[in-house]
N, C-alpha and C positions, 0 to 999 in steps of 0.2 A: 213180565219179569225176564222174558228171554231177549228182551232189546234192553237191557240194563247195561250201565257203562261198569266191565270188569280189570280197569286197568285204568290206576292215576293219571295217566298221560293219555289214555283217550277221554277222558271229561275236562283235561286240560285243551285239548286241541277242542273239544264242543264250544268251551265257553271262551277261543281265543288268546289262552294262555300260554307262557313258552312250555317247555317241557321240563320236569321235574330230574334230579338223581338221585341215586343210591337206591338202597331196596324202597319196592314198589310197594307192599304191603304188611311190614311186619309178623309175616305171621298172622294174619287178620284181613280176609281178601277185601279187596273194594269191589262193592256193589251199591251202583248209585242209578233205581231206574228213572229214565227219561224224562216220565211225567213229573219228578222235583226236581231234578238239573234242567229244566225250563224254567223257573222261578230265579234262579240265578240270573244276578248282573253279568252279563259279558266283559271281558276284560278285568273283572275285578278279583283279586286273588283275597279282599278282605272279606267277599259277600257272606255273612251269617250262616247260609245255608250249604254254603263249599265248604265253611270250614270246619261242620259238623263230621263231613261225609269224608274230604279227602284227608293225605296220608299228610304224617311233620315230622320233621325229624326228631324231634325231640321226644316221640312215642320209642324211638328205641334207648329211653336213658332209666337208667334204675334209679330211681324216687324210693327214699324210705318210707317204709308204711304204705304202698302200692302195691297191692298184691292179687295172682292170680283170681282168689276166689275171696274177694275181698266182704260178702256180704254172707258167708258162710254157706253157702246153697250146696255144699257135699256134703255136708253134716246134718245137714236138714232130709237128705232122702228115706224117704221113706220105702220107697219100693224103687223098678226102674222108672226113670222123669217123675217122681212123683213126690213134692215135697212138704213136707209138712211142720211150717215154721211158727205156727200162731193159733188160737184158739180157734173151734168154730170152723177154719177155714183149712184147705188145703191146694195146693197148686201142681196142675200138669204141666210138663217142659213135652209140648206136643210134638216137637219139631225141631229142629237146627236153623232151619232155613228162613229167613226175614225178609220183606220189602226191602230194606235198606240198610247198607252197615254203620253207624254212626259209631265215631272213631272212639267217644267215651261208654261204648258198651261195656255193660259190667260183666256180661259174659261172652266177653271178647276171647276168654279162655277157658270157657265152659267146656268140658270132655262127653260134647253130647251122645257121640256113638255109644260109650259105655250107659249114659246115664239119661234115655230117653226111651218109650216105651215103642216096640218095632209097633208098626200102622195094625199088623194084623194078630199081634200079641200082648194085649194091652190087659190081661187077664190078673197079673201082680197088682199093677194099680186100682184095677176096678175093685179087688177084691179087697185091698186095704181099706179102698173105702169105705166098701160095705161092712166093715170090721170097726170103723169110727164112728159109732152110733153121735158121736158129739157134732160131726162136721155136718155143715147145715149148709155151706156156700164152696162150690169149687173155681178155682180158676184155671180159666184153659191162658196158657203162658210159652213163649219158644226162649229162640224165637218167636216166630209170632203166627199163632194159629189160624191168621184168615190167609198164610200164604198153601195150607192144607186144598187142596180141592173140596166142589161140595160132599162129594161120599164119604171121605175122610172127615169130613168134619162134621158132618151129620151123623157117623158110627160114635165121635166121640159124645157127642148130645144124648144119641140114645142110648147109652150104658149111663151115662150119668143120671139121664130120666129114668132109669131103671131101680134107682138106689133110692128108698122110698125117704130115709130122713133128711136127703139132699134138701132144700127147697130154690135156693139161687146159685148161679150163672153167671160169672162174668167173663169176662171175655179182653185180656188185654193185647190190644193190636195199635200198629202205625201204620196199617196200610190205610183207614180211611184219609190219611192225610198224606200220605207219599202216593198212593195209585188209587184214588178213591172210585173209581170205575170198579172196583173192590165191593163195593154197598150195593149190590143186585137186587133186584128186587127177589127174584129167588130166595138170598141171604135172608132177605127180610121177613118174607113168608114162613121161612123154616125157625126165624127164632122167636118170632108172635106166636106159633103154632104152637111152644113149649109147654108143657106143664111148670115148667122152672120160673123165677122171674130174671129175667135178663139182665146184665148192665152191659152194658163198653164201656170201658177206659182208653181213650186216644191217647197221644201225644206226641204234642205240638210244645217248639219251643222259644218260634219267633213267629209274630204277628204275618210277616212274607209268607206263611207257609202255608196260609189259607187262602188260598183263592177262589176262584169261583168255582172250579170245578169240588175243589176240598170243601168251601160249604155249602155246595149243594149236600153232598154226601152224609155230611151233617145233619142237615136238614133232614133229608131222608128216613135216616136211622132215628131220630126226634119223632117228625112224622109219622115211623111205625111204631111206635109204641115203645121203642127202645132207650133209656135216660141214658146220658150220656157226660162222665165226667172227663177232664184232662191234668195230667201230669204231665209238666215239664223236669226239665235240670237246670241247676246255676250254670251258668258254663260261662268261665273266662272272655268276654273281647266279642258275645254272641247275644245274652240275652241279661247281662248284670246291668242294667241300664233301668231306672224305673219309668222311664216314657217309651221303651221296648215290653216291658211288662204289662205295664197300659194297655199298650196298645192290644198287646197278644188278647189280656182278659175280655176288651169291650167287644174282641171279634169273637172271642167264643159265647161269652154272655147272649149277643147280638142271634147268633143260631140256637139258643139256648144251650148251649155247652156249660157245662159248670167249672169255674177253674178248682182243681182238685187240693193238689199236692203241687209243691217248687221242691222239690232233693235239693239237698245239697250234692255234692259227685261224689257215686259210691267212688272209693279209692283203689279202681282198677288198676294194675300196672298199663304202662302207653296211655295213661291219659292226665296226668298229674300237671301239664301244661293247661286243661280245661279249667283246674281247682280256683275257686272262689270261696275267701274265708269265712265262719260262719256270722260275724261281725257285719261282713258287708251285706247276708244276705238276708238280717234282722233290719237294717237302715232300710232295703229297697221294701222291706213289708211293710214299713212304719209309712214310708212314702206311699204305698198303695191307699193302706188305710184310709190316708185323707185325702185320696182323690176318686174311691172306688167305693158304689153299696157293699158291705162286706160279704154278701154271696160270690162280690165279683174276687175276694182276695185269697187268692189260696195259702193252705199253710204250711210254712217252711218246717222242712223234716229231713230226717237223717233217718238210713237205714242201717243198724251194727247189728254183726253176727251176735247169735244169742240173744239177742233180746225179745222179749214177747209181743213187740207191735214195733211200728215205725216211730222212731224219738222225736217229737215234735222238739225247734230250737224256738226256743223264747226268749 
């Protein structure tokens, strides 16, 4: 993470491109580490994977119904980083800090200082926990919790193993697919070790972004005993393509990946230039269908504040 490219014009200049203007980051830094700006075409300013990561101008224009905290995650807290939006389940915001900024993040303007639990004071959220005799499954969430070191993220496993009606663990991360050198064997030993049942949730959004090193990583976390589903997003001119889709699912299938979830785009502000209608994104499921075993088709969903699960679009 510390050779990561923190400046639009120096991943410009990696991948041979002229140099950008105007603001650099919107308010939203660029962090794009090495190991996925190597999957990148050179010269190419359309590449799928550059135009997740870098800045466009049109992230500075106000879109109606783009909004800061667009999937309600302030009104969901429960305690400090600790949200609790859905049955059964509840979510920790472990962290700020992520693998990689992808420019349609939905908490591209999450105010995590205020609303994240400190590393060494995590005692509100443990204890809400223990207070929800209903919640049976927690997820660690951050950004993105494998960018925690291992003691940090071993404290969080053992408070959670602590809470006796817990019984699952999931874990959602993009680092096995942006720095998969991420998947240690370490990692792996400590979360086979669990009394919890484990899951990961990767996500990947274009077939490029699996390479060999990414599925090995895969493989690995399979291997240890670890199921592994993916969530992608629609995203405009990147992956609304259904021979791009294809493609993504038969490379996850292929490591046993499950394809999970396709979002539609939560409606963050700065990203309304990604939006994909949800018309278009019922046509490319219909086109899966008949070309995919239906384990391989994930299903299309929307996420709106207030509601009690993720809204499947049919």
């Amino acid at each position: 993470m510390r050779r990561a490219f923190r400046r639009a014009d120096d991943l410009r200049t990696f991948l041979g491109l002229p140099a950008g203007g105007g603001p650099d980051d919107f308010g939203f830094p660029v962090f794009v580490p090495r190991e996925f700006a190597t999957r990148m075409t050179p010269g190419d300013p359309h590449d799928p994977l550059l135009r997740q990561v870098l800045t466009d101008p049109r992230e500075g224009d106000a879109v109606a119904g783009f909004t800061a905290d667009p999937v309600g995650d302030l009104a969901a807290g429960a305690a400090p980083g600790l949200l609790h939006k859905y049955a059964g389940r509840s979510l920790v915001v472990t962290t700020g800090a992520c693998g990689v900024h992808c420019r349609y993040c939905f908490r591209r303007h999450y105010p995590y200082a205020e609303n994240r639990p400190a590393a060494t004071d995590d005692a509100p959220a443990v204890e809400y926990l223990r207070s929800q005799t209903s919640v049976e499954e927690v997820i660690l969430s951050g950004g993105d919790p494998l960018t925690l070191t291992d003691p940090l993220l071993d404290r969080w496993i053992e408070r959670i193993e602590s809470i006796p009606h817990v019984r699952r663990l999931r874990i959602h991360s993009r680092m096995p697919i942006v720095i998969p050198s991420r998947v240690t064997q370490t990692l792996l030993a400590r979360l086979r070790q669990s009394r919890l049942t484990v899951w990961m949730v990767v996500h990947a959004n274009h077939p490029r972004e699996i390479d060999t090193d990414t599925a090995d990583a895969l493989s690995r976390l399979v291997d240890g005993g670890i199921p592994v589903l993916n969530q992608s997003v629609l995203l405009r001119d990147i992956n609304d393509d259904a021979d791009v889709l294809e493609d993504l699912s038969t490379r996850l299938i292929d490591r046993r990946v499950m394809p999970y979830y396709l979002h539609l785009l939560d409606r963050v502000a700065g990203a309304a230039h990604f939006h994909v209608d949800a018309a278009v994104g019922r046509q490319l499921i219909e086109q899966l269908r008949a070309r995919l075993p239906g384990y391989a088709v994930p299903q299309l969903v929307v996420e709106q504040a207030g509601q009690s699960s993720k809204t499947p679009v049919d």
